[in-house]
MITI-985613 format. One record per atom (N, C-alpha, C, O): residue in one letter; z, x, y negated. Coordinates in steps of 0.05 Angstrom, whole numbers, padded with zeros to 5 digits, always signed. Atoms other than C-alpha are relative to their C-alpha. Example, Ala and Ser with C-alpha at 12.3 -4.5 7.8 and 13.67 -1.06 7.14 Angstrom:
<pts>
A+00000+00018+00024;A+00156+00246+00090;A+00000+00018-00024;A+00013+00039-00024;S-00001-00016+00024;S+00143+00273+00021;S+00014-00015-00022;S+00018-00005-00044;
</pts>
This chain:
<pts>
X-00006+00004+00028;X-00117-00329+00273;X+00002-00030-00006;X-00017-00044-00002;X-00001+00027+00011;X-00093-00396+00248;X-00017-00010-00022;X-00034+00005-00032;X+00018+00006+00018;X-00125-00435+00198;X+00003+00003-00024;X-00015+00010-00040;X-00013-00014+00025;X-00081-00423+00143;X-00012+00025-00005;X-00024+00024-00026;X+00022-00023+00001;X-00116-00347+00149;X-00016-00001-00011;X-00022+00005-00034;X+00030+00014-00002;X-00178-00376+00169;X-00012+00004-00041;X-00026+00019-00054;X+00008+00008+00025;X-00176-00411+00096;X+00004+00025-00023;X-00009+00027-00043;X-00009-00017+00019;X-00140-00351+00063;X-00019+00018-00007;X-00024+00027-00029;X+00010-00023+00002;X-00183-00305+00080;X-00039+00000-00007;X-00055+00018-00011;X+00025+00009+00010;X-00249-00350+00063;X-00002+00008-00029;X-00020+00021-00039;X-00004-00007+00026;X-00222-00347-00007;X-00007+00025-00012;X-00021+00033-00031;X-00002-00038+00014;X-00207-00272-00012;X-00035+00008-00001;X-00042+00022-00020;X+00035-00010-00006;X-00294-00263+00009;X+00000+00004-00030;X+00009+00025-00040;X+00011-00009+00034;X-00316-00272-00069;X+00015+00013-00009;X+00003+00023-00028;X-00020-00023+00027;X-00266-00230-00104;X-00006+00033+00011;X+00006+00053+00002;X-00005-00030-00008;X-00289-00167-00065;X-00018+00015-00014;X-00010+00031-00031;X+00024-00007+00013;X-00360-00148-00086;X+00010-00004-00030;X+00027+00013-00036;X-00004-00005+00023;X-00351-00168-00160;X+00025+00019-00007;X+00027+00033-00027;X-00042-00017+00006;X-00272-00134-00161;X-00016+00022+00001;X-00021+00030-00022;X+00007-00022-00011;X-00308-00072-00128;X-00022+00008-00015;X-00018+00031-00023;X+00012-00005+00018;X-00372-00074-00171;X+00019+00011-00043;X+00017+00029-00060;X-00007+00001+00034;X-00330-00090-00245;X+00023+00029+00002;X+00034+00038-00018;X-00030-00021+00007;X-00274-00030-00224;X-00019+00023+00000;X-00014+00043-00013;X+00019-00034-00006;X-00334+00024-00204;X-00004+00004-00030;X-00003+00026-00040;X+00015-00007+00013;X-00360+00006-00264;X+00027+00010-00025;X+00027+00031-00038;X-00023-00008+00025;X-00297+00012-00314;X+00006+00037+00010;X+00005+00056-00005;X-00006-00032-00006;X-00280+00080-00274;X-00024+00016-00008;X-00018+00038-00017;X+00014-00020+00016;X-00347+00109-00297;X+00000-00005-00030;X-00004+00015-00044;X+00017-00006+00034;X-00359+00083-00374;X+00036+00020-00009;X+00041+00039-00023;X-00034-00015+00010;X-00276+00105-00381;X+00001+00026+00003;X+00012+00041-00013;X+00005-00033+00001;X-00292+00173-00354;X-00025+00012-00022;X-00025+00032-00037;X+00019-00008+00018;X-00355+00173-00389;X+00006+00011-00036;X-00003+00028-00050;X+00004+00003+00031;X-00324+00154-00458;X+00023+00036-00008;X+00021+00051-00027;X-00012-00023+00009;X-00272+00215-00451;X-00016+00019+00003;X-00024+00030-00018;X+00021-00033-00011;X-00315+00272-00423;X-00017+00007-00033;X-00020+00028-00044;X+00009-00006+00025;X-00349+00255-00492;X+00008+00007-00021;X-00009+00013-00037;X-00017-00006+00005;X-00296+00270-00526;X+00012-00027-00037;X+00019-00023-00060;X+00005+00023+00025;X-00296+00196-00569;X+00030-00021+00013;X+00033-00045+00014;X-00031+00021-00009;X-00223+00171-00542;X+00021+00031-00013;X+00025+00053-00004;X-00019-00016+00023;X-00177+00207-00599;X+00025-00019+00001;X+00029-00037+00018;X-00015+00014+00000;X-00117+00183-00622;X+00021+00002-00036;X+00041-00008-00045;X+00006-00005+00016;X-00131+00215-00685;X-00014-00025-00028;X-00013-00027-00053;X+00021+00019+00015;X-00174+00162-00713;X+00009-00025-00011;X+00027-00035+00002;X-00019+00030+00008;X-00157+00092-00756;X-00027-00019+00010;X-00050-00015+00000;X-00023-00001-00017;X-00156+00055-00711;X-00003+00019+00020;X-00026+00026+00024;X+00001-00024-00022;X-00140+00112-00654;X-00012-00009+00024;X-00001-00022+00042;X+00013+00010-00030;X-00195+00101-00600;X+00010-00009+00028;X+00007-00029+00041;X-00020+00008-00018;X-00148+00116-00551;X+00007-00023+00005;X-00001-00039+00022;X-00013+00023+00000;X-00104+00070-00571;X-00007-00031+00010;X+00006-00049+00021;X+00013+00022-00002;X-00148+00020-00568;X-00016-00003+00027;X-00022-00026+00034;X+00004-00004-00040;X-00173+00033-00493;X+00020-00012+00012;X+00020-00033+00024;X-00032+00010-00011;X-00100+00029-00475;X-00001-00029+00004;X-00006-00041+00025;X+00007+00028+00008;X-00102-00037-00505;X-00007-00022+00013;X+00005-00042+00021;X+00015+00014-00019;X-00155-00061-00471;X+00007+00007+00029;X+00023-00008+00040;X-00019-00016-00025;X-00134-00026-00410;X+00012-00033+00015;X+00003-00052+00028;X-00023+00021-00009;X-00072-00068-00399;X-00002-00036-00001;X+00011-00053+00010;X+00000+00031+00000;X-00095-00134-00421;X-00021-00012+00018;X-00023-00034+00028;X+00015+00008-00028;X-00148-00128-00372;X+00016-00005+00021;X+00020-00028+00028;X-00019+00011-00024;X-00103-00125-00318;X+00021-00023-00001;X+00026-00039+00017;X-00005+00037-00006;X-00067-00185-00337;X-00012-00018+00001;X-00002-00039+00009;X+00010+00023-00003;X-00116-00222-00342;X-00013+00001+00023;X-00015-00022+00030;X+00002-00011-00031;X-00141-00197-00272;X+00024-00021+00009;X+00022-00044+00018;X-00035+00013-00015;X-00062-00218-00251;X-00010-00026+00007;X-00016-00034+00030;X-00012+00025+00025;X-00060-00281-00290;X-00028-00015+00013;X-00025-00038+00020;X+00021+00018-00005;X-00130-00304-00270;X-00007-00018+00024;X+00009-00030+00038;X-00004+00006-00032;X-00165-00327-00212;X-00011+00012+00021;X-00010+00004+00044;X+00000-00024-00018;X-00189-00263-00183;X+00030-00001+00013;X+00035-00012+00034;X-00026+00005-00007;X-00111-00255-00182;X+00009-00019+00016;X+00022-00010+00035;X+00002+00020-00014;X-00106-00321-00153;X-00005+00000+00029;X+00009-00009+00046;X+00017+00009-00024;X-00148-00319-00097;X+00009+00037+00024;X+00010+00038+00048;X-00014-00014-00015;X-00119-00247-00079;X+00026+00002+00010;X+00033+00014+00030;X-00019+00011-00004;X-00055-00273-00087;X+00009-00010+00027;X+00029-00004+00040;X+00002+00021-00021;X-00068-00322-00033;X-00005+00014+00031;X+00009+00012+00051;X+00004-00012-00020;X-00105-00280+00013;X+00005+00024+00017;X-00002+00029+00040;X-00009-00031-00002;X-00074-00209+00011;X+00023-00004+00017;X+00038-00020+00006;X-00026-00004-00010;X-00016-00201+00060;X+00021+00010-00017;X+00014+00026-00035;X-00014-00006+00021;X+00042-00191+00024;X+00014+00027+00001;X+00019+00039-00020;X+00002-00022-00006;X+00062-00131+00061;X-00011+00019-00014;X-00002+00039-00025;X+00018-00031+00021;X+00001-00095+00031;X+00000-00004-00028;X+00000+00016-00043;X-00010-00006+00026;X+00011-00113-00030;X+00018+00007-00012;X+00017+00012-00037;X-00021-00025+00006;X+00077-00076-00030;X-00012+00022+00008;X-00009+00039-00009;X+00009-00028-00010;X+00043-00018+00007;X-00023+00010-00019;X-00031+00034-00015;X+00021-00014+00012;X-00014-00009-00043;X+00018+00012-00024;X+00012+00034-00034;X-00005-00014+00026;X+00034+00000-00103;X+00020+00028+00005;X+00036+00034-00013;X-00001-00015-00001;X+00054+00063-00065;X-00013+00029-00006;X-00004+00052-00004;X+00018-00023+00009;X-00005+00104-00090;X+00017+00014-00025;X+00012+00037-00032;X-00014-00014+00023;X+00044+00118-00149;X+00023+00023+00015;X+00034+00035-00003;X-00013-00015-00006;X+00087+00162-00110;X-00020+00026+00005;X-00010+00048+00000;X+00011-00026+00010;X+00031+00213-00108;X-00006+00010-00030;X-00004+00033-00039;X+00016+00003+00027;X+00003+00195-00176;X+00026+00012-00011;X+00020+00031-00027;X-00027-00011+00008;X+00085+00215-00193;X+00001+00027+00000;X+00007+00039-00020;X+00006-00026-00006;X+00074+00281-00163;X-00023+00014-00019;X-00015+00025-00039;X+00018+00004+00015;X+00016+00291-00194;X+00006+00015-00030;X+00007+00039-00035;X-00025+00003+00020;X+00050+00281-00260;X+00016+00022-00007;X+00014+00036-00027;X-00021-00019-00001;X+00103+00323-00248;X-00015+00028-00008;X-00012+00043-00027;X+00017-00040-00001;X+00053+00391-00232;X-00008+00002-00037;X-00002+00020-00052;X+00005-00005+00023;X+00024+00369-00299;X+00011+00010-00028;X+00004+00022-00049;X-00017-00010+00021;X+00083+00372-00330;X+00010+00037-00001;X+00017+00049-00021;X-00004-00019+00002;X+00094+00439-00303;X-00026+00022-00012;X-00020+00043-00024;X+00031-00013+00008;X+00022+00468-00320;X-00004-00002-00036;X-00019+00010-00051;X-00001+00002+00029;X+00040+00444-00392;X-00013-00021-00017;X-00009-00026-00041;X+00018+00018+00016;X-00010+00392-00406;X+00011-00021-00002;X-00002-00038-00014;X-00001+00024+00007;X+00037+00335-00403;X+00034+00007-00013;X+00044+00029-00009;X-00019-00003+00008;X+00105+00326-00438;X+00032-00005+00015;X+00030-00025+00030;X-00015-00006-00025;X+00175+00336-00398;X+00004-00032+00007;X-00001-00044+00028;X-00011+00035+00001;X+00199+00261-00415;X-00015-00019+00016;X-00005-00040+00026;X+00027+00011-00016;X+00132+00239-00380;X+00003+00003+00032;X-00014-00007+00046;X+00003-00007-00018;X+00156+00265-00317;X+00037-00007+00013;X+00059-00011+00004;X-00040+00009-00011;X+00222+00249-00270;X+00016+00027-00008;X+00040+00028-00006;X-00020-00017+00001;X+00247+00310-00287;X+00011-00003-00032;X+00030+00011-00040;X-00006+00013+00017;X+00252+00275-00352;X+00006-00032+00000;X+00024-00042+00013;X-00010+00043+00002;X+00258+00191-00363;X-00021-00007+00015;X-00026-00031+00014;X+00016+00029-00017;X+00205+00170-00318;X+00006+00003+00032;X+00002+00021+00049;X-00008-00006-00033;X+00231+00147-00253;X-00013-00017+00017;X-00001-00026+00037;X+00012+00012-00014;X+00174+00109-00231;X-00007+00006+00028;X-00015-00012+00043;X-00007-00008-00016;X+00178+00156-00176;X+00007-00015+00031;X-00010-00019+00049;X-00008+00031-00002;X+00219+00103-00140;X-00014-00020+00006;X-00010-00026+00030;X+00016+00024+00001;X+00176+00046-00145;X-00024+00013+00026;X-00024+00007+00050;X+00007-00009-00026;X+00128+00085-00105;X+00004+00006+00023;X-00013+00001+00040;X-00019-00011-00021;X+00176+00117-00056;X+00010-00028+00016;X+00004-00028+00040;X-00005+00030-00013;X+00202+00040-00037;X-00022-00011+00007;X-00023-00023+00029;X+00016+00021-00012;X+00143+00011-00034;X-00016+00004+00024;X-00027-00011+00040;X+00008-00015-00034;X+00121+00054+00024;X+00022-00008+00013;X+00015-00008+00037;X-00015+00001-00017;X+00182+00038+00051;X+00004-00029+00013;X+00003-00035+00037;X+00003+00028+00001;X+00187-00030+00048;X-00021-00015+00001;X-00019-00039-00005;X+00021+00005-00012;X+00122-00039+00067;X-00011+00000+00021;X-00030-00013+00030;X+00004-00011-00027;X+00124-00009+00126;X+00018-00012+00013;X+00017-00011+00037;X-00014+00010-00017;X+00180-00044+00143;X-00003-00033-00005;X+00008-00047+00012;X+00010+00026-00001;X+00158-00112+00124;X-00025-00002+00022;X-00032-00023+00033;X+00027+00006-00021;X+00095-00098+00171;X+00013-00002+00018;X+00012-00023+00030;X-00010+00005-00026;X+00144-00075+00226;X+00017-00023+00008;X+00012-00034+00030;X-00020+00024+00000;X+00201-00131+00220;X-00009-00022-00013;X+00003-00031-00032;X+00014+00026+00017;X+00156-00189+00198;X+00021-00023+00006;X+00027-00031+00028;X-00017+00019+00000;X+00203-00239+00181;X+00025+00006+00001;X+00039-00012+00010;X-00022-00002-00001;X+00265-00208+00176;X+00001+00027-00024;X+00014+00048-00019;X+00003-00018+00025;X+00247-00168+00101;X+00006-00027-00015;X-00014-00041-00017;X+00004+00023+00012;X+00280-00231+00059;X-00013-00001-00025;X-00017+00022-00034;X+00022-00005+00013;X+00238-00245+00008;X+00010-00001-00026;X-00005+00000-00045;X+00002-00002+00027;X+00276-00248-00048;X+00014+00042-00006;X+00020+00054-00026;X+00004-00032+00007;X+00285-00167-00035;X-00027+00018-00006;X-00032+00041-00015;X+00029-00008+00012;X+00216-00164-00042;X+00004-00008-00031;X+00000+00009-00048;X-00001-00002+00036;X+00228-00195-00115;X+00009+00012-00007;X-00002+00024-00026;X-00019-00020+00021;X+00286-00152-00137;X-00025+00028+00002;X-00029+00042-00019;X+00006-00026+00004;X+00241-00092-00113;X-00027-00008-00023;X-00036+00014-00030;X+00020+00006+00007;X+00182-00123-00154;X+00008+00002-00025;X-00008+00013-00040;X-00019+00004+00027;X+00229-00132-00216;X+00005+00031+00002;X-00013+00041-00010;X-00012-00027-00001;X+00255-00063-00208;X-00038+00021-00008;X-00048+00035-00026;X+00029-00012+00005;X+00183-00037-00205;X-00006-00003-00028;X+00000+00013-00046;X+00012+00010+00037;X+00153-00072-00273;X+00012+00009-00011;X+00002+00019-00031;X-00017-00006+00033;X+00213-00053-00311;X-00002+00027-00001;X-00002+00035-00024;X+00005-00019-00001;X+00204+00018-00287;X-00031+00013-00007;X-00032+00034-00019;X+00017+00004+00016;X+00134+00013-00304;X+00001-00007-00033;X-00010+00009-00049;X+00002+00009+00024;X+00140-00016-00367;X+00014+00026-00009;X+00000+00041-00024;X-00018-00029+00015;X+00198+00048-00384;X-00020+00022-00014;X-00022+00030-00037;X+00014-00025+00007;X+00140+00105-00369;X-00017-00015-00025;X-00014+00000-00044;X+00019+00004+00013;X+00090+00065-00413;X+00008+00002-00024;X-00009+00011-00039;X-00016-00001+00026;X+00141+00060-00476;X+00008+00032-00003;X+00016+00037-00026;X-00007-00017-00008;X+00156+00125-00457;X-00029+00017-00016;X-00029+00030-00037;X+00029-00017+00000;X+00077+00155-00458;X-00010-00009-00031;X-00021+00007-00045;X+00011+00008+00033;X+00062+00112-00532;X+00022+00018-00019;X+00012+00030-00038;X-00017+00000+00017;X+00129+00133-00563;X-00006+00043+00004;X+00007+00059-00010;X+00001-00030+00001;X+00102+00214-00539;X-00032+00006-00011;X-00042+00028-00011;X+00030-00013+00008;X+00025+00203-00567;X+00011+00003-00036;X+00031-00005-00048;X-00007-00015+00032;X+00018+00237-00641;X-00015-00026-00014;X-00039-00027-00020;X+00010+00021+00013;X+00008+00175-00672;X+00030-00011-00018;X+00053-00004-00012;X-00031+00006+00025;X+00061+00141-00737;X+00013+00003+00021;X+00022+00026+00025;X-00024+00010-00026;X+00102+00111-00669;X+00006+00014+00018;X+00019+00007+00037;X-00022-00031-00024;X+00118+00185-00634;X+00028+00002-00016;X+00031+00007-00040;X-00024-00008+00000;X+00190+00189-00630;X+00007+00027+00009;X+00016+00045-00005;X+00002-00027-00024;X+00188+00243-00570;X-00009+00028-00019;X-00031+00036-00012;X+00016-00027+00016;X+00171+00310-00622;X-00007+00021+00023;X-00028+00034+00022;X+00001-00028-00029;X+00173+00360-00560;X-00037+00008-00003;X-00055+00001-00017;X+00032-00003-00002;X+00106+00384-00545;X-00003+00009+00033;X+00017+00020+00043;X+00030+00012+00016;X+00055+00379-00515;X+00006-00029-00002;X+00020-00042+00013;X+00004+00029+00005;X+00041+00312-00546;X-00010-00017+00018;X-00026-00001+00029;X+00008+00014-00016;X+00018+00259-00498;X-00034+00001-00003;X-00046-00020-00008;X+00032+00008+00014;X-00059+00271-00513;X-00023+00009+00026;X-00048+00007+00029;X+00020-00001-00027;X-00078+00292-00443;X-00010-00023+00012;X-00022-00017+00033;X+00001+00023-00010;X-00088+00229-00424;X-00033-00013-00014;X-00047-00031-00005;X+00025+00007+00012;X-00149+00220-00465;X-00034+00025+00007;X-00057+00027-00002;X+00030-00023-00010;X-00195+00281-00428;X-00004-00018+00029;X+00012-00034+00039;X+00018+00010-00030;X-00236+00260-00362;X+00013+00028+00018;X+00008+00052+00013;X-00002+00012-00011;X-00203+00264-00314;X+00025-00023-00002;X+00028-00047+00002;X-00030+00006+00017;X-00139+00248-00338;X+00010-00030-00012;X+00031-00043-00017;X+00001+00034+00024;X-00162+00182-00376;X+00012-00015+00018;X+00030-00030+00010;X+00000+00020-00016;X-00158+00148-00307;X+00027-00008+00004;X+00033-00031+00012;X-00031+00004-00004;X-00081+00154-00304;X+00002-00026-00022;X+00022-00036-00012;X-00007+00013+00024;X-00075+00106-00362;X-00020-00027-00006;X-00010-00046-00018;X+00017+00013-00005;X-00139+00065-00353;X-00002-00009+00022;X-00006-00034+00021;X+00005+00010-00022;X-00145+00056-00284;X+00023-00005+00019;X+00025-00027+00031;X-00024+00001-00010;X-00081+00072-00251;X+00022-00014-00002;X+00032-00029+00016;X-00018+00026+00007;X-00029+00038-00293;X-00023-00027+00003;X-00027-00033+00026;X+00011+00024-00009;X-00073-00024-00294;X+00000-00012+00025;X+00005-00036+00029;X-00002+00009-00023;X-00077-00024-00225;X+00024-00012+00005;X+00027-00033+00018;X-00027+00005-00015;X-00008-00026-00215;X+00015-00019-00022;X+00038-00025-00017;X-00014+00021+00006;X+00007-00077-00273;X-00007-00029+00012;X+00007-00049+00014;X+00014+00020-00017;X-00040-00122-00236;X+00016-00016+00018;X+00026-00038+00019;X-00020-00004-00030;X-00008-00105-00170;X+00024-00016-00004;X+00022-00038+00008;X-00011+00011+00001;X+00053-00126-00189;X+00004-00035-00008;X+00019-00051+00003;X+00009+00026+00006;X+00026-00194-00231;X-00003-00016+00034;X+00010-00036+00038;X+00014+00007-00020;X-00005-00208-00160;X+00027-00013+00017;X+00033-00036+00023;X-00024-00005-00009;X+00058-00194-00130;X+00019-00024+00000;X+00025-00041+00017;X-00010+00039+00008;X+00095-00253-00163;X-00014-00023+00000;X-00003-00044+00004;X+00015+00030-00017;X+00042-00302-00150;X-00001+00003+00017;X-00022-00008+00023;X+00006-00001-00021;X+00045-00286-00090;X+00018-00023+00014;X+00013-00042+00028;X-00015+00008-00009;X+00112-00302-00081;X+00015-00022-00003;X+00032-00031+00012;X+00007+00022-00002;X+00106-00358-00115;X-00008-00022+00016;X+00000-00045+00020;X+00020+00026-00015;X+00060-00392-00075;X+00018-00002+00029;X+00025-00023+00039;X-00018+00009-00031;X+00100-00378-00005;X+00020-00019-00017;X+00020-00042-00009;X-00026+00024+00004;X+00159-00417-00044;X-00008-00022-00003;X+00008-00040-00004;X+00002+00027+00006;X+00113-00471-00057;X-00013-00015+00025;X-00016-00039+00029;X+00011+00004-00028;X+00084-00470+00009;X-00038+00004+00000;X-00052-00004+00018;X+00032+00001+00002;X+00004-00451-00017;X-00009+00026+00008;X-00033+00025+00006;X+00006-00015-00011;X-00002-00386+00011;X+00018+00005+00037;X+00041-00001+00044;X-00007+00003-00023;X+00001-00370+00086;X+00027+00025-00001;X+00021+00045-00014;X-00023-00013-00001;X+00078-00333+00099;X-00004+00034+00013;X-00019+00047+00027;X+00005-00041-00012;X+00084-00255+00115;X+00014-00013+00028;X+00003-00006+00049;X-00017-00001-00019;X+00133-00280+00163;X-00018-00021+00031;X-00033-00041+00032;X+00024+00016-00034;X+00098-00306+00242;X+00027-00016+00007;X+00023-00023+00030;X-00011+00020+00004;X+00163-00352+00238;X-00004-00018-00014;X+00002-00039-00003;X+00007+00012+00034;X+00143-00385+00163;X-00034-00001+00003;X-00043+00008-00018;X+00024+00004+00012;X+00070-00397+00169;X-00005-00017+00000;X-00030-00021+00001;X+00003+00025+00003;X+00079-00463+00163;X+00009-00009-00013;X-00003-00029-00022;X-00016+00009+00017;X+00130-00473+00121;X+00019+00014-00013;X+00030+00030+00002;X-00007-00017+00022;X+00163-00441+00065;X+00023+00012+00001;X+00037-00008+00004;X-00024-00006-00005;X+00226-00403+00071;X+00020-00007-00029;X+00020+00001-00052;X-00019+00015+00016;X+00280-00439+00038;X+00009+00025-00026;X+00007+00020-00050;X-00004-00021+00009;X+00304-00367+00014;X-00021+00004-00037;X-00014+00013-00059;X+00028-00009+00015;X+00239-00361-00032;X+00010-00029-00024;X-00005-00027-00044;X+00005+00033+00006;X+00258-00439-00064;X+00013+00013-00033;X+00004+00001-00053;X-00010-00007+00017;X+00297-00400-00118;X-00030+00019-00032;X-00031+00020-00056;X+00023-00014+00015;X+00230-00359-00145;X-00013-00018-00011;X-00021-00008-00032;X+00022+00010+00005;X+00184-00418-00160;X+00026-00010-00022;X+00021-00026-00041;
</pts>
């Protein structure tokens, strides 16, 4: 292991325990608060809503920070396309729900969400950035990163504009309100978050190879920055 690593991977040490403590703990009070049945969407202001809220701005500021930062730096970049493949089950998933009734069609690829996709690539392109290190250029890692978020961002405009709140467009039924029972919450709380994170992460990542402060996916580039990348920063 070179030193570049070495150093990378000194960094990544603190972010694991607290990351791993503060997420256990959000995944129990978030299940806790639905199972109770005190995340409505009913209410002024709609509890829900206001989870959501918090939700999402957690994870940017996760991104955006210097947890973010320091995983940024240390995470192979590889896996950080390969983790935001958990959405290709979480898609499936989804889907059954939609057929079982509890979620709404629009919510599902067989309606407008084709986040699908985003998952499906990033297994792919993950696996092939591990096997062809250095010959995945890297600004196909951004377009797929760009392609992701905005597909993200779709279902999420998508899931507000179907809860029974003034701002439902979507009338169909069922209303988006599964999302507020245990287990269910975690799709929306824990899941998206993750993967707005993920992606935040994603672009600092690729950042930093263009600036030369993180060590390169590529075992040609771990020294120096691929010219390719000079356009991202």
């Amino acid at each position: 292991m070179d030193h570049g690593f070495q150093r990378a991977a000194h960094l990544g040490e603190p972010v694991r325990l607290p990351a791993l403590a503060g997420g256990a703990l959000w995944v129990g009070v978030t299940f806790a608060a639905a199972a109770s049945g005190r995340l409505r969407f009913d209410t002024v202001p709609p509890t829900m809503g206001v989870l959501l809220i918090a939700s999402w701005a957690m994870a940017l500021r996760l991104g955006l920070g210097r947890t973010g930062s320091r995983l940024a730096q240390s995470t192979p970049l590889a896996l950080l396309v390969l983790v935001q493949a958990f959405r290709l089950p979480l898609e499936l998933l989804m889907h059954r729900a939609y057929g079982e009734g509890l979620m709404p069609v629009q919510m599902s690829f067989s309606g407008r969400n084709f986040d699908i996709v985003t998952g499906t690539t990033a297994l792919l392109l993950g696996v092939a950035m591990t096997a062809w290190r250095g010959r995945v250029p890297p600004r196909l890692v951004l377009a797929w990163n760009v392609i992701g978020t905005l597909l993200l961002a779709n279902v999420l405009v998508i899931a507000l504009l179907s809860a029974p709140t003034p701002l439902r467009v979507f009338m169909n039924e069922p209303a988006n309100v599964w999302i507020a029972h245990a287990p269910w919450v975690w799709l929306a709380t824990v899941f998206v978050p993750a993967a707005i994170a993920g992606h935040v992460i994603i672009f600092r990542r690729l950042r930093m190879e263009a600036r030369g402060v993180a060590p390169s996916s590529s075992r040609t580039a771990e020294h120096h920055p691929s010219p390719e990348l000079a356009g991202v920063a």
